[in-house]
C-alpha positions as CSV (number, residue, x, y, z in Angstrom):
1,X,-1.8,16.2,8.6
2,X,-3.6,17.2,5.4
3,X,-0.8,15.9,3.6
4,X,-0.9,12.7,5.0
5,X,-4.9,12.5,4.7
6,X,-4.0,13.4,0.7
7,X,-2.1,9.9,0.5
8,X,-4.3,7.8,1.8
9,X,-7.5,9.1,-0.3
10,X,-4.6,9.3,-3.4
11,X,-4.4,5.2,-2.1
12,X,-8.2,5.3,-1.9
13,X,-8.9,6.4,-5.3
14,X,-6.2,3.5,-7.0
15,X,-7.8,0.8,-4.9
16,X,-11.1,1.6,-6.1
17,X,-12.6,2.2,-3.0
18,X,-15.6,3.8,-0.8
19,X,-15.8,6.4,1.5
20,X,-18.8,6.0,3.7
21,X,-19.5,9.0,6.4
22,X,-22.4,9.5,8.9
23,X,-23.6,13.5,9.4
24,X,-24.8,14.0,12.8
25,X,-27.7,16.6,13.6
26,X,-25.4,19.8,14.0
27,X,-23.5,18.6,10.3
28,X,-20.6,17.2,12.1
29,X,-19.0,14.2,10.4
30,X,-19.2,11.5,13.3
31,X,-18.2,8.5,11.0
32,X,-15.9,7.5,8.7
33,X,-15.6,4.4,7.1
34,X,-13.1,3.4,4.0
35,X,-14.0,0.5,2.2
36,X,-12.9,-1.8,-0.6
37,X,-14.3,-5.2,-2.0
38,X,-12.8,-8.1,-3.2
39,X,-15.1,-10.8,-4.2
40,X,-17.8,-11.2,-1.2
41,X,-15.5,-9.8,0.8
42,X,-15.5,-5.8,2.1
43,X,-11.9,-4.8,4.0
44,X,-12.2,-1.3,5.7
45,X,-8.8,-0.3,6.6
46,X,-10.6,2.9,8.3
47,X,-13.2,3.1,10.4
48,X,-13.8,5.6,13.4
49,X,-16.9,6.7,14.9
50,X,-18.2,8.6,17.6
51,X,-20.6,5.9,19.3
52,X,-21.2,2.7,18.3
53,X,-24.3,2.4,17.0
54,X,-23.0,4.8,14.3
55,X,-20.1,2.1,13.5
56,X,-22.9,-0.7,13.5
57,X,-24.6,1.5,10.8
58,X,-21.6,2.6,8.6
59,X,-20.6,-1.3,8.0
60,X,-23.8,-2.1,7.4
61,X,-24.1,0.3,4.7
62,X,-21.1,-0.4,3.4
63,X,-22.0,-4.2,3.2
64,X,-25.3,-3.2,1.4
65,X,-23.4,-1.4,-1.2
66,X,-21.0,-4.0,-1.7
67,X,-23.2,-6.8,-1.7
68,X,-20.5,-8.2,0.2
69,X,-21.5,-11.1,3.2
70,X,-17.9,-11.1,4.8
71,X,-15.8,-8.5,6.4
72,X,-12.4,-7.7,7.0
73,X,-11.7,-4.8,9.7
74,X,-7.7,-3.8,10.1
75,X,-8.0,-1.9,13.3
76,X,-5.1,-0.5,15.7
77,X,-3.9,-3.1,18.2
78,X,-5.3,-2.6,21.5
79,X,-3.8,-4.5,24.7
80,X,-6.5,-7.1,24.7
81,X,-5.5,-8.2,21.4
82,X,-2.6,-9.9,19.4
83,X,-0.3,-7.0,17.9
84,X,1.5,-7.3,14.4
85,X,3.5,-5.1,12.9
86,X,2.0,-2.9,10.0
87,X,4.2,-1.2,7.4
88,X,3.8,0.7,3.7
89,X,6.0,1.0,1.0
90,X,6.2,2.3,-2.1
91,X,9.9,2.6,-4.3
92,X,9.8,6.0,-5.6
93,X,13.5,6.1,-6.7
94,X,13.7,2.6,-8.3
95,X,18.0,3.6,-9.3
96,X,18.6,5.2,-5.7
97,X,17.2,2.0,-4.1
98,X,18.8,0.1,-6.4
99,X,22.6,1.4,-6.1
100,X,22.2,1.2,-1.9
101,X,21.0,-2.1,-2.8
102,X,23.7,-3.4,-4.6
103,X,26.4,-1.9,-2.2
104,X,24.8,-3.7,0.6
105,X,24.7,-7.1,-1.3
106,X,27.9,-6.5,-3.7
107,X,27.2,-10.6,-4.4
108,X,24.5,-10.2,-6.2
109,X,24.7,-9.5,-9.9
110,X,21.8,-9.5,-12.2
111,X,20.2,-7.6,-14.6
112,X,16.2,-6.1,-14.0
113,X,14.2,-4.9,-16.4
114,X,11.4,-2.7,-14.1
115,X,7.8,-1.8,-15.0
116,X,6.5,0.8,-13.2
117,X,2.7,1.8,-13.9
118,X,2.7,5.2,-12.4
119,X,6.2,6.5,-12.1
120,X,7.8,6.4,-15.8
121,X,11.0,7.3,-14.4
122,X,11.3,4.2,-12.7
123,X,10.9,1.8,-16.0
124,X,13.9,0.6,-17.6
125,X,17.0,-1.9,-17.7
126,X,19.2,-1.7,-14.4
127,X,22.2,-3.9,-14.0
128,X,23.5,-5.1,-10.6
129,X,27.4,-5.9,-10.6
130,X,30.3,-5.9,-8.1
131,X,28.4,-3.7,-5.3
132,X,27.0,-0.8,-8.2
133,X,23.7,-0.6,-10.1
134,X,23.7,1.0,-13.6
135,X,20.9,2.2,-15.2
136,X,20.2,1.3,-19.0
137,X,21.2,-1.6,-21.1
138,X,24.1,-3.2,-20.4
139,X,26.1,-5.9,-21.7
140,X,25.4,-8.4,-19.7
141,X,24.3,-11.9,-21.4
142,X,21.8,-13.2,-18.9
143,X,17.8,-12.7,-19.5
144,X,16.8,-9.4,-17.4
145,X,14.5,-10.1,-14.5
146,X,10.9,-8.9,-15.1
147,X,9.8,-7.1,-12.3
148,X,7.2,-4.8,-11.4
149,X,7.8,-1.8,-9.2
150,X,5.3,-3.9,-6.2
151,X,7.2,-7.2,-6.9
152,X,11.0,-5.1,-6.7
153,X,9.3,-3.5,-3.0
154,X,8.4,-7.2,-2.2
155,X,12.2,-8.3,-3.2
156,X,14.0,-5.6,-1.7
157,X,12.3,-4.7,1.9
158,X,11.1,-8.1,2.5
159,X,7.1,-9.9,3.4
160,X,5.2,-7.4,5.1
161,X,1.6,-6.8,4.4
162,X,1.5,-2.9,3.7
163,X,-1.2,-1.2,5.5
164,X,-1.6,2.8,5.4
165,X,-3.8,4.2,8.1
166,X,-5.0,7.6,9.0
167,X,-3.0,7.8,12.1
168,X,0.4,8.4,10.5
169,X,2.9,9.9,12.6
């Protein structure tokens, strides 16, 4: 959907990224390529084309731009090849998340102080006791946690390497 096209250039745009596209003869996109570099390294978590000479082209350039001499395609698993799981996340509702949090895991008490770069509504103090999270400073003794909002996603919904694709259903 458009919507879902808005979030990943939204994701685009914070990663720094590229958006390499080939124009065919009748000005019909018939490439797309999304790129990002890390070192010598390019990672295209997109990349559809109609044929593929087109594909060859669109990493090439993309690899010229860069600079980079190493690349890092995520493509949809096919049957020929070894599937893993894919997932994104982002907290959006840090005290929501938080209070189902600690009434799952009423064992846990401890107190997080949460930095969140893009959502201010997320930074603060919150306290997890006795199966309930409060928001703001409590009176707890202990040193907070220091957490950013990525490291609190990481904590809370486990190891996976997020991955956002165009194909969202």
């Amino acid at each position: 959907t458009e919507a879902d096209f808005k979030v990943v250039l939204a994701d685009w745009v914070l990663s720094k990224g590229e958006v390499f596209y080939a124009i065919g003869e009748e000005k019909k996109v018939e490439g797309i390529a999304i790129a990002i570099a890390e070192g010598d390294t390019l990672y295209l978590s997109e990349l559809f084309a109609e044929s593929q000479e087109i594909e060859n082209e669109l990493l090439r350039q993309a690899a010229i731009t860069y600079g980079c001499t190493r690349l890092h395609i995520t493509i949809p698993p096919t049957e020929t090849l070894e599937q893993f799981p894919f997932g994104m996340a982002r907290i959006i509702d840090a005290k929501g998340i938080l209070s189902l949090f600690a009434a799952v895991h009423p064992e846990i008490k401890t107190d997080i102080e949460l930095e969140d770069g893009f959502l201010s509504s997320n930074n603060g103090h919150y306290c997890l006791c006795n199966g309930k999270c409060i928001a703001g400073k409590g009176k707890s003794q202990s040193l907070p946690l220091r957490l950013s909002i990525n490291e609190l996603t990481e904590k809370i919904l486990g190891g996976m390497q997020p991955y956002m694709s165009l194909m969202i259903n």
